[in-house]
N, C-alpha and C positions, 0 to 999 in steps of 0.2 A: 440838412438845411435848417435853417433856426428860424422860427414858427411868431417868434416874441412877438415884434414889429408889429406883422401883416395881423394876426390874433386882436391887435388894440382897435384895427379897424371896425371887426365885429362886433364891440361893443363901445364904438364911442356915442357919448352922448344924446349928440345931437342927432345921431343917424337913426341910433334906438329908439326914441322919441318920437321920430319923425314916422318909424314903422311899425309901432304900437298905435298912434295915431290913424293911419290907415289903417290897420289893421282892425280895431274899432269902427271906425267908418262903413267900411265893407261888411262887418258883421249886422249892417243896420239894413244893408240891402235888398231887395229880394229874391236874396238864394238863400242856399243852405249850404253852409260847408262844417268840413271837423278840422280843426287846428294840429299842424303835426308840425315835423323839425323841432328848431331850435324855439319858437314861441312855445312850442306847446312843452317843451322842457322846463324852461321857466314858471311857467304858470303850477308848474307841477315842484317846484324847488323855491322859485324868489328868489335865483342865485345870477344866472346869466340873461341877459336881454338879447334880443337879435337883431340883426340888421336886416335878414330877408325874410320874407313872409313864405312859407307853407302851407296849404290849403288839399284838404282833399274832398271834390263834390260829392253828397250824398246822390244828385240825382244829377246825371248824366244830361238832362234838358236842361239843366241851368246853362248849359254853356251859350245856347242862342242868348238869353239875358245881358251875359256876360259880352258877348258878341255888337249886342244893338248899344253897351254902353260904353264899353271901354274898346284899346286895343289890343286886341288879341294876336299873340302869339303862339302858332304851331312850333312845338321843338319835337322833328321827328326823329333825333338822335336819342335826345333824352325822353323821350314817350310821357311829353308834359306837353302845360299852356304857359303863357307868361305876360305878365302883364306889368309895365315899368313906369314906375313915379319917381323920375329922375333918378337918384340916385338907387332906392328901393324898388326892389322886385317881388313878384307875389308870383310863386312858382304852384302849379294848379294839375292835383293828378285828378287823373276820372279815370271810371271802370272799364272797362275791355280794350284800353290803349295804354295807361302807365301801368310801367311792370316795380311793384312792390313785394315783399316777400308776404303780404297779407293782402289778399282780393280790396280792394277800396270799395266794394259792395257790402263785406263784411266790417268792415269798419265802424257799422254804426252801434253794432254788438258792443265794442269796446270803447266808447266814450263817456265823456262824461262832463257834465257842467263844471264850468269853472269861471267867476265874472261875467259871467252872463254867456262864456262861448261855451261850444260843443267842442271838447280837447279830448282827442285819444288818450286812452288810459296809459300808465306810465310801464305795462309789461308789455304791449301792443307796442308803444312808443320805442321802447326799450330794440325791440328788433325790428323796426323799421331804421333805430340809429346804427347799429349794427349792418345792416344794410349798404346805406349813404357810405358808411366806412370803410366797408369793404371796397364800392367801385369806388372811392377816391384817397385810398389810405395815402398816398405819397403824396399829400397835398396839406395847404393850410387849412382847406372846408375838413379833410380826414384828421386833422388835428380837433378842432372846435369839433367834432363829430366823438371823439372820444373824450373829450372834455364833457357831451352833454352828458354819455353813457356814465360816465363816473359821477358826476354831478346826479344822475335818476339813481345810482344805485347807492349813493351814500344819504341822499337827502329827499327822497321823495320812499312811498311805500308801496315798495316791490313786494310784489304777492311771487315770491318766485316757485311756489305750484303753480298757479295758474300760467307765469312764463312759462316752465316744462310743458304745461298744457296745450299751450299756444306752437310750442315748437313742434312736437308733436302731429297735430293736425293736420302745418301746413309743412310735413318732412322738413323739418330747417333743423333737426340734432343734430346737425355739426356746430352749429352757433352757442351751444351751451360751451363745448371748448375752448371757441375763439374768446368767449367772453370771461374763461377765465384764462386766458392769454394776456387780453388787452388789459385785465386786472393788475396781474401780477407784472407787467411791464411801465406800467401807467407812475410819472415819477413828478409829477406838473404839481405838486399839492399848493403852490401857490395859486393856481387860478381855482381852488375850491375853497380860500377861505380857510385853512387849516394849516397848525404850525405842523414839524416834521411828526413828532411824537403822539398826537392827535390823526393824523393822516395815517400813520402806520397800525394806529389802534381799530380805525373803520377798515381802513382795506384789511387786514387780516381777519374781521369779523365775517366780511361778506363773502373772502377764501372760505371760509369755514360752511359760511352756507351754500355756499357751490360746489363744496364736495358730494 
């Protein structure tokens, strides 16, 4: 299936604007969250923008907050909350109910200021996109999902000890694999900004570092 089209949705304009906007907003409220997805790729690149909002609660009581102001959505398939501004959504993981390949308790170990938000760090990030990808490889979201993965490993700075670190920890060594799978398959070098000859130069650096 060809990805092009539905891809342009993700980052049109007006929608990204609209979700940066909110996204902002809600950071003025009082909760506390840490930024992941696709915002928190960006923040950590200045390449792609996003259309939906990612959030993960440091403290599990924000959600009565969340509750008394907005409308809250339970998704008990997806082991999230959700919360919709028309067209933009703000998808909301908390601890002991969404399942991440990193506890959202621990999360706050790996953050880090960025514009004023608290944004997962880019080798945390890096395997939660890894994640996303995996349960939705056969989709447009599992495309824009390997797009952010390539976009963190070419243009943001990958501590990749500390990823082994992180893999480590939380048993996820099979992911070092995959991610030099999705490397060496990965052929999109238009949506990163890069002519062929430039794109073959970075991916074959980052092959080298992941041997």
């Amino acid at each position: 299936m060809h990805w092009r089209l539905k891809l342009a949705d993700f980052w049109n304009s007006l929608l990204t604007e609209k979700s940066w906007d909110i996204l902002i907003k809600i950071s003025k409220e009082k909760f506390n969250f840490i930024v992941i997805g696709g915002w928190a790729a960006y923040l950590h690149t200045n390449l792609h923008k996003s259309k939906d909002i990612d959030i993960a609660l440091t403290n599990i009581r924000d959600l009565d907050f969340l509750k008394s102001k907005y409308i809250l959505k339970k998704n008990d398939r997806l082991k999230k909350y959700e919360i919709s501004f028309d067209e933009i959504d703000v998808d909301i993981y908390v601890s002991y109910f969404s399942e991440l390949p990193i506890p959202i308790e621990d999360l706050k170990q790996y953050s880090t200021k960025i514009e004023g938000l608290n944004v997962v760090k880019p080798e945390a990030l890096l395997i939660l996109k890894q994640a996303a990808e995996s349960d939705r490889k056969n989709s447009v979201k599992g495309e824009k999902d390997r797009i952010d993965i390539m976009t963190l490993l070419l243009f943001s700075s990958i501590d990749f000890k500390i990823y082994d670190e992180l893999l480590k920890k939380y048993k996820l060594e099979d992911y070092f694999s995959k991610l030099k799978e999705t490397v060496t398959i990965f052929k999109d070098y238009n949506y990163l900004n890069l002519n062929p000859r430039e794109f073959k130069i970075k991916k074959n650096k980052i092959l080298k570092e992941l041997k």
